[in-house]
LUMLUMMI-574488 format. One line per 3 residues: number of its first residue (from 1); for each residue x, y, z of N, C-alpha, C. Coordinates in nm, 3 decimals. Atoms other than C-alpha are relative to their C-alpha. Example, Ala and Ser with C-alpha at 12.3 -4.5 7.8 and 13.67 -1.06 7.14 Angstrom:
! residues 2
1	0.089/-0.119/0.000/1.230/-0.450/0.780/0.090/0.120/0.000; -0.082/-0.119/-0.006/1.367/-0.106/0.714/-0.077/0.109/0.073
! end
This chain:
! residues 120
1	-0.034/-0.111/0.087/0.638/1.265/2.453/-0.075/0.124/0.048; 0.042/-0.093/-0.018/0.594/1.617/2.545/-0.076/0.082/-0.128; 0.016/-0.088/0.038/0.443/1.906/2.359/0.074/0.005/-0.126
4	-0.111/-0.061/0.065/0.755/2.005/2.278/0.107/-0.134/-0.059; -0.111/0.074/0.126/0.975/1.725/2.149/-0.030/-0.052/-0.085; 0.016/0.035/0.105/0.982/1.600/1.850/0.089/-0.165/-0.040
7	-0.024/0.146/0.047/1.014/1.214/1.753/0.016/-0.035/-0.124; 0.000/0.039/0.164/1.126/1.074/1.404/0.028/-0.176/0.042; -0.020/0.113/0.017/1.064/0.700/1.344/0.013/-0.034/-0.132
10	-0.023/0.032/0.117/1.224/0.555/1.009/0.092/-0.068/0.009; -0.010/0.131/0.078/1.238/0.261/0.842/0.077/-0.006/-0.087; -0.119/-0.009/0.160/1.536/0.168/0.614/-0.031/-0.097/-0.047
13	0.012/0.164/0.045/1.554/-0.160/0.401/0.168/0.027/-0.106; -0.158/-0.015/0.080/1.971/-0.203/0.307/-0.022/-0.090/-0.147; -0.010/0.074/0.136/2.052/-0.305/-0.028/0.085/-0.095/0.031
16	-0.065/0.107/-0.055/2.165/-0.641/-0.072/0.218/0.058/-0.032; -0.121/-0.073/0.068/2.542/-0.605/-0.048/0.087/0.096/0.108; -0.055/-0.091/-0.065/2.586/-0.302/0.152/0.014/0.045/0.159
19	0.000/-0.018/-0.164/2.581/-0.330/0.498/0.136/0.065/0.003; -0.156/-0.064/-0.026/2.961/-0.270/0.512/-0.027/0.196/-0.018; -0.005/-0.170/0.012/2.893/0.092/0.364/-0.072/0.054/0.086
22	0.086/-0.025/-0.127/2.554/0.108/0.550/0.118/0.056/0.121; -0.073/-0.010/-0.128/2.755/0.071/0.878/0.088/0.098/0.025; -0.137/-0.135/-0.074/3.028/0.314/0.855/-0.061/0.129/-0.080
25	0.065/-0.051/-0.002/2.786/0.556/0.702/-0.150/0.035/0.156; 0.036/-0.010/-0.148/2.589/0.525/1.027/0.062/0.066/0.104; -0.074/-0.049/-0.110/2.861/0.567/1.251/0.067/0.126/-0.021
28	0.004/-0.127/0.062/2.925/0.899/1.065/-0.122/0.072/0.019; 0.104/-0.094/-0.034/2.586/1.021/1.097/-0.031/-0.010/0.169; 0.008/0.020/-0.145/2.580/0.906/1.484/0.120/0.092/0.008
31	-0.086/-0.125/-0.056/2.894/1.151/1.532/-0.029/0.103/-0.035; 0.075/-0.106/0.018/2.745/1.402/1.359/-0.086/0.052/0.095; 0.081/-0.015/-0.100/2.460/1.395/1.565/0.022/0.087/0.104
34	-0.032/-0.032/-0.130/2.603/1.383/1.855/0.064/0.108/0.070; -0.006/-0.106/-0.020/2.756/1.704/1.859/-0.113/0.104/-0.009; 0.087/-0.048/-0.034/2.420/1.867/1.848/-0.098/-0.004/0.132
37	0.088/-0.032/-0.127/2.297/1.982/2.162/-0.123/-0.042/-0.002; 0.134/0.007/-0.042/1.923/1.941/2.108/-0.061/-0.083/-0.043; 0.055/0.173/0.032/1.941/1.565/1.966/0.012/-0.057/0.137
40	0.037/0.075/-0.170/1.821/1.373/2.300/0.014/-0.139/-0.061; -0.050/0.147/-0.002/1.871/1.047/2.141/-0.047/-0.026/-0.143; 0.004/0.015/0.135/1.935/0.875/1.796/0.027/-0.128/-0.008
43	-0.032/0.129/0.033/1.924/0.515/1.801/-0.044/-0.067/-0.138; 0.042/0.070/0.167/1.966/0.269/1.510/0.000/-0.136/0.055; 0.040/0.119/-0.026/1.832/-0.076/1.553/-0.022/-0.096/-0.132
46	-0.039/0.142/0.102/1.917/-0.369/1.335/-0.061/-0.106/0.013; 0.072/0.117/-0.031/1.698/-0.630/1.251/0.094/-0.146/-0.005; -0.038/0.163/0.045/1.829/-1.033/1.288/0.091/-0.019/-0.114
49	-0.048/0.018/0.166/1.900/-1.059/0.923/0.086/0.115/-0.090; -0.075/-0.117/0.012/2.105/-0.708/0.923/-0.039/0.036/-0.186; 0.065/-0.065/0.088/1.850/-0.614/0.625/-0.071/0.132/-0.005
52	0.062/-0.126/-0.014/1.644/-0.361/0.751/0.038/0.076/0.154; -0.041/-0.075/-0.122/1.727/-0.084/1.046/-0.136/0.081/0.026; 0.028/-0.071/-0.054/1.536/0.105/1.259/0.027/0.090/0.036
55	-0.047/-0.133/-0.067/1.637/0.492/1.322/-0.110/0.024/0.082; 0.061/-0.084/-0.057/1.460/0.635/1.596/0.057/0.117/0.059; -0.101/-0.112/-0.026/1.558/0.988/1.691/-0.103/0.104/0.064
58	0.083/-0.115/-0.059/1.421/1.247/1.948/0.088/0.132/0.048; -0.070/-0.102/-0.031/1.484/1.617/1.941/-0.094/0.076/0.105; 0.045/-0.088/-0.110/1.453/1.879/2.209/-0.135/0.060/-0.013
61	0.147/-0.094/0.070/1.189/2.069/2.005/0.013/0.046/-0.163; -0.002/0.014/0.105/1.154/2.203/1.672/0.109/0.085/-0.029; -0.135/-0.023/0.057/1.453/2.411/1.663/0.121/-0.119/0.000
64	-0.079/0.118/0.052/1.641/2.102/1.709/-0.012/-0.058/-0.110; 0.047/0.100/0.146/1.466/1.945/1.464/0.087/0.063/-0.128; -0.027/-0.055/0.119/1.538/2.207/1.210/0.214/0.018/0.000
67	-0.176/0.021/-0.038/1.935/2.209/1.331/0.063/-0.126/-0.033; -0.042/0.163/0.040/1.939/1.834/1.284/-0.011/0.019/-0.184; 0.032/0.022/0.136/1.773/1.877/0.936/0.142/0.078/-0.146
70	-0.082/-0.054/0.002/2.015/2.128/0.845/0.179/-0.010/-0.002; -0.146/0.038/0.025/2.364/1.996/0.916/-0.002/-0.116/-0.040; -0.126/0.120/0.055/2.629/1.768/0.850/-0.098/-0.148/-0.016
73	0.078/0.114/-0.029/2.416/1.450/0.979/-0.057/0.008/-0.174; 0.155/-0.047/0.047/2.121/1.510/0.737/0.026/0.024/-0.176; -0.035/-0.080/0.120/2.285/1.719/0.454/0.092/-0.074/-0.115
76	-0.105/0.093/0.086/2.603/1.486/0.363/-0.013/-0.137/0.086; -0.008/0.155/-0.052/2.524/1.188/0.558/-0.170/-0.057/-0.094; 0.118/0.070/0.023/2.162/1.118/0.442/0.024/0.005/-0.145
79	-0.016/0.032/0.140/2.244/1.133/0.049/0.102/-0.154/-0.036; -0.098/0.173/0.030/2.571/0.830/0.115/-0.079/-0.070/0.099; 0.093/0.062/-0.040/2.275/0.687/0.301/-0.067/-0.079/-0.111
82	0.033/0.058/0.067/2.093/0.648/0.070/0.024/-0.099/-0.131; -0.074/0.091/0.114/2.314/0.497/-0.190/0.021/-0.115/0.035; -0.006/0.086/-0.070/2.344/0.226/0.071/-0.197/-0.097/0.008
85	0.166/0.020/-0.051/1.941/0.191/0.172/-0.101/0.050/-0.077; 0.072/-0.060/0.083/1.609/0.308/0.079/-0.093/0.028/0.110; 0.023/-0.018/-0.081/1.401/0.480/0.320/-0.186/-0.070/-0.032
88	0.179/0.046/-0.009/1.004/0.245/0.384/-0.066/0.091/0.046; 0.103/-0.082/-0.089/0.853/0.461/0.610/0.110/0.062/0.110; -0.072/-0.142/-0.047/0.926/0.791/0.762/-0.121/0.055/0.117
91	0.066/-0.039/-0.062/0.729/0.887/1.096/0.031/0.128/0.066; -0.021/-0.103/-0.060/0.730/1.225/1.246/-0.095/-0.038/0.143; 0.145/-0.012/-0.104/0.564/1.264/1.594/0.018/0.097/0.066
94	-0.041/-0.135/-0.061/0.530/1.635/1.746/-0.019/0.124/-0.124; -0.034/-0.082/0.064/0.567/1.946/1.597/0.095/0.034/-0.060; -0.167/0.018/0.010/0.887/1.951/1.395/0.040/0.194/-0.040
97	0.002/-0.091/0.061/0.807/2.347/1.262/-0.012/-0.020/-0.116; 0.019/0.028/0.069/0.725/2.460/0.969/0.066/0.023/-0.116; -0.123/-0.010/0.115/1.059/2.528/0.772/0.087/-0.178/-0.026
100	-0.011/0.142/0.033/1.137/2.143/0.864/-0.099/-0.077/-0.023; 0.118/0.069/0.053/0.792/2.002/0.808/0.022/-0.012/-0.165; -0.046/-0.026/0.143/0.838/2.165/0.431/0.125/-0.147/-0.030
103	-0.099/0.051/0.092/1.177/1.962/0.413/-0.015/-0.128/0.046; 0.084/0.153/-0.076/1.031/1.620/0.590/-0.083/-0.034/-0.157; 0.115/0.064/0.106/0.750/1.616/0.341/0.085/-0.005/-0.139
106	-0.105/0.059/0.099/1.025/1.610/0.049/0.011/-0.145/0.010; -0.051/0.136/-0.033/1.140/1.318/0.158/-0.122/-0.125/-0.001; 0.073/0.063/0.015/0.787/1.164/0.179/-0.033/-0.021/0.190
109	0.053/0.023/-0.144/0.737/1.179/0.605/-0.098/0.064/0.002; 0.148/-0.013/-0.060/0.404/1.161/0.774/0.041/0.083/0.148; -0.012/-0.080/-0.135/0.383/1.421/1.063/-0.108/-0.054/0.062
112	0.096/0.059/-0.123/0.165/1.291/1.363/0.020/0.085/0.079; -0.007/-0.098/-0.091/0.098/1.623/1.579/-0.068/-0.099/0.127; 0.067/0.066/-0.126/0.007/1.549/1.924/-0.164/0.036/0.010
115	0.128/-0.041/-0.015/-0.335/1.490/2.052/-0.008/-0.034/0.134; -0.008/0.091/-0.136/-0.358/1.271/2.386/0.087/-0.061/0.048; -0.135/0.115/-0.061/-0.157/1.121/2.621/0.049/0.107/0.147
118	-0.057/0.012/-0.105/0.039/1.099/2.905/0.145/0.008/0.019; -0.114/0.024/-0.008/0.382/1.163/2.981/0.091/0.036/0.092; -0.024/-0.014/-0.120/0.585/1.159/3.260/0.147/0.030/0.030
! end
């Protein structure tokens, strides 16, 4: 991780039941996404027991961030998200700025600015 990009790690836990919605709520916020230029990658990872997911998602920098936070994805996908899931844990890592920091910490995410490291 550079400087400059910005990492989000979060934890879902699906309600029993809803995977079906889960899932095509996903694949709605993955097209969303993906028309944003300065999302570098947004994977969702499914545990075994298709109970709990893994989002991990890295933006360009913090205007991405705040562009991600901002649209479609985020705005109308993360509310029929949640009617599906419930978010455990919410990791930031980077600088996300501080008009999306504000709307992170709503939600209950931990920001982790950089300190050390290596990256290549």
């Amino acid at each position: 991780m550079t400087k400059q990009t910005v990492n989000f790690l979060v934890d879902l836990d699906i309600h029993e039941g809803k995977f079906d919605s889960f899932e095509s709520i996903a694949q709605e916020m993955i097209a969303s996404t993906q028309q944003e230029p300065g999302a570098l990658g947004y994977e969702w990872c499914l545990s075994s027991d298709r109970k709990r997911c893994r989002l991990i998602e890295t933006y360009a920098d913090a205007g991405a961030v705040l562009a991600h936070m901002t649209g479609p994805a985020v705005q109308k996908g993360v509310p029929k998200m949640l009617e599906s899931s419930s978010i455990s844990r919410f990791e930031v890592y980077g600088d996300p700025g501080p008009e999306a920091a504000a709307m992170l910490a709503k939600v209950g995410a931990e920001v982790f600015a950089p300190w050390r490291g290596l990256n290549r």
